[in-house]
C-alpha atoms as one frame of an Amber mdcrd trajectory, in Angstrom:
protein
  74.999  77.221  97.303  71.936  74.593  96.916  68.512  75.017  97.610  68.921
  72.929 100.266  70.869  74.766 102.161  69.357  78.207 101.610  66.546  76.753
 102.814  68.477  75.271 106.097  70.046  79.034 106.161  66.916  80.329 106.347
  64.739  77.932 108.637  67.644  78.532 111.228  67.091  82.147 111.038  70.551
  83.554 108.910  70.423  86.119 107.307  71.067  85.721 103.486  71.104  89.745
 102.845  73.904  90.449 104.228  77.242  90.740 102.281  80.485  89.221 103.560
  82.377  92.323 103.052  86.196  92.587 102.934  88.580  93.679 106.007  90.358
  97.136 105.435  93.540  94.585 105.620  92.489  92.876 102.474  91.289  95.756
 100.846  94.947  97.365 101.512  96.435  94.268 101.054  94.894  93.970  97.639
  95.668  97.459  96.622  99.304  97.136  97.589  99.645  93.783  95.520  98.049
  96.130  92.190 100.109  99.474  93.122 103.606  96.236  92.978 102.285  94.973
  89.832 103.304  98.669  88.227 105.277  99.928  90.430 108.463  97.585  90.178
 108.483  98.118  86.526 108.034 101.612  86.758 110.632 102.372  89.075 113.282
 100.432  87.903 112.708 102.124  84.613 112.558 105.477  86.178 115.572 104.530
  88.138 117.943 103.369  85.143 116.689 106.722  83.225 117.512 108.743  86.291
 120.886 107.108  87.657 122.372 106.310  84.294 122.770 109.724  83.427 124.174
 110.171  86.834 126.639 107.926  86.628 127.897 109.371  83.581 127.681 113.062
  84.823 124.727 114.103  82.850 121.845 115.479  84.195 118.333 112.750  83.642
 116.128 113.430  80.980 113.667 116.264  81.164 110.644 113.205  80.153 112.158
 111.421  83.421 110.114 114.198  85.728 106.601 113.202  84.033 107.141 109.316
  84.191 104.136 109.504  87.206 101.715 110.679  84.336 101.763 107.832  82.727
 101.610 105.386  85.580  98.650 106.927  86.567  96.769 106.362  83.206  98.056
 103.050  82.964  96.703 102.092  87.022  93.231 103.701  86.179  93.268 101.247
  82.686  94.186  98.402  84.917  91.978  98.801  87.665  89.186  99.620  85.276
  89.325  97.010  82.815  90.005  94.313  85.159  86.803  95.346  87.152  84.925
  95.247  84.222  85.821  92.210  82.056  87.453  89.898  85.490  83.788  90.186
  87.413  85.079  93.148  89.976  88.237  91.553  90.499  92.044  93.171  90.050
  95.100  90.505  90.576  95.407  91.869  93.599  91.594  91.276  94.638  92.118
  87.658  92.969  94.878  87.047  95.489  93.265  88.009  98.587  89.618  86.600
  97.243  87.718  89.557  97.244  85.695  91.287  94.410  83.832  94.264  94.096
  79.954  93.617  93.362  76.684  95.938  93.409  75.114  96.949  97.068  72.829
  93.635  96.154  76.017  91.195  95.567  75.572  91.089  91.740  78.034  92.178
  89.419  79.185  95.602  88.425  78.473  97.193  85.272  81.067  99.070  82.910
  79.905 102.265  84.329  80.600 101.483  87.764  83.932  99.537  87.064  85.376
 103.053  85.550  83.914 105.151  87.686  84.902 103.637  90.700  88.770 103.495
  89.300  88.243 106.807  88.307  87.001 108.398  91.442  90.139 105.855  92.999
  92.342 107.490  90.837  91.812 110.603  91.947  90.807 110.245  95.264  94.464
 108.391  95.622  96.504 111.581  94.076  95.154 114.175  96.106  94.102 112.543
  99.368  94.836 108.941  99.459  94.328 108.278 103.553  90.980 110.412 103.404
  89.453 107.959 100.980  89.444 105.370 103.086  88.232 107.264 106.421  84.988
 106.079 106.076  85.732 102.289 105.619  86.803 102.694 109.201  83.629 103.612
 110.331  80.822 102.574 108.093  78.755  99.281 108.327  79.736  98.128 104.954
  83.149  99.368 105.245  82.568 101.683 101.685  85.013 104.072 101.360  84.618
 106.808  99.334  84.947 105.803  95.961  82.584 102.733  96.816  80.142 105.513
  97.971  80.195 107.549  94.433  80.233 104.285  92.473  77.799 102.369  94.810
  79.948  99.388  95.132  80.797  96.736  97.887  83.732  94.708  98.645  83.451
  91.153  99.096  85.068  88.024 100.372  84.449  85.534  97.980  86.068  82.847
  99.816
């Protein structure tokens, strides 16, 4: 935006400091689009290691029952390193333009990038719906792992 019109913005009495934040339908929207990204791979491996077995009479593969260990580690290292080094966006976010940024619309840091995945992470394996409670009902729609990362979602369009 130009000088110009911040200063129209603010001679017609908007206010600049608040964020656009994201609707809990984008948010889900772009957490559904990341949890696809893995999730078609994933299965369809974990279904040709379970059902080929099957089909010949054998029982699956003992590794076969740990498969979600992995897929975990590999969604925190996604969501992680694409908020870090993609400025707060996943493909997911990038899809449904919005980005995570600081309470003060700058970027994230490292720190905050992992932690938020992190706290996501587990958050998501214990108590997924819980997480997001507070999204529902808070001004800046933060859900829990915004909260203990201090992070915002944003529309960017």
């Amino acid at each position: 935006m130009c000088k110009s019109e911040q200063l129209l913005d603010v001679r017609s009495g908007v206010d600049r400091s608040q964020l656009p934040y994201a609707s809990i339908g984008k948010r889900f929207g772009a957490r559904f689009l990341d949890f696809l990204i893995f999730a078609i791979p994933i299965y369809s491996f974990i279904g040709y290691a379970i059902l080929m077995p099957a089909f010949r009479g054998q029982d699956p593969p003992l590794w076969a029952n740990f498969i979600g260990i992995p897929f975990a580690i590999l969604m925190l290292a996604y969501e992680g390193l694409m908020l870090q080094f993609k400025d707060g966006q996943t493909l997911g976010k990038m899809a449904l333009k919005i980005r995570v940024v600081r309470p003060d619309g700058s970027s994230i840091s490292p720190g905050q990038a992992w932690g938020r995945a992190g706290m996501h992470a587990l958050l998501f394996s214990c108590c997924a719906l819980i997480d997001y409670i507070p999204a529902f009902v808070t001004p800046d729609k933060t859900a829990l792992h915004d909260m203990v990362a201090t992070t915002r979602v944003v529309d960017t369009a």
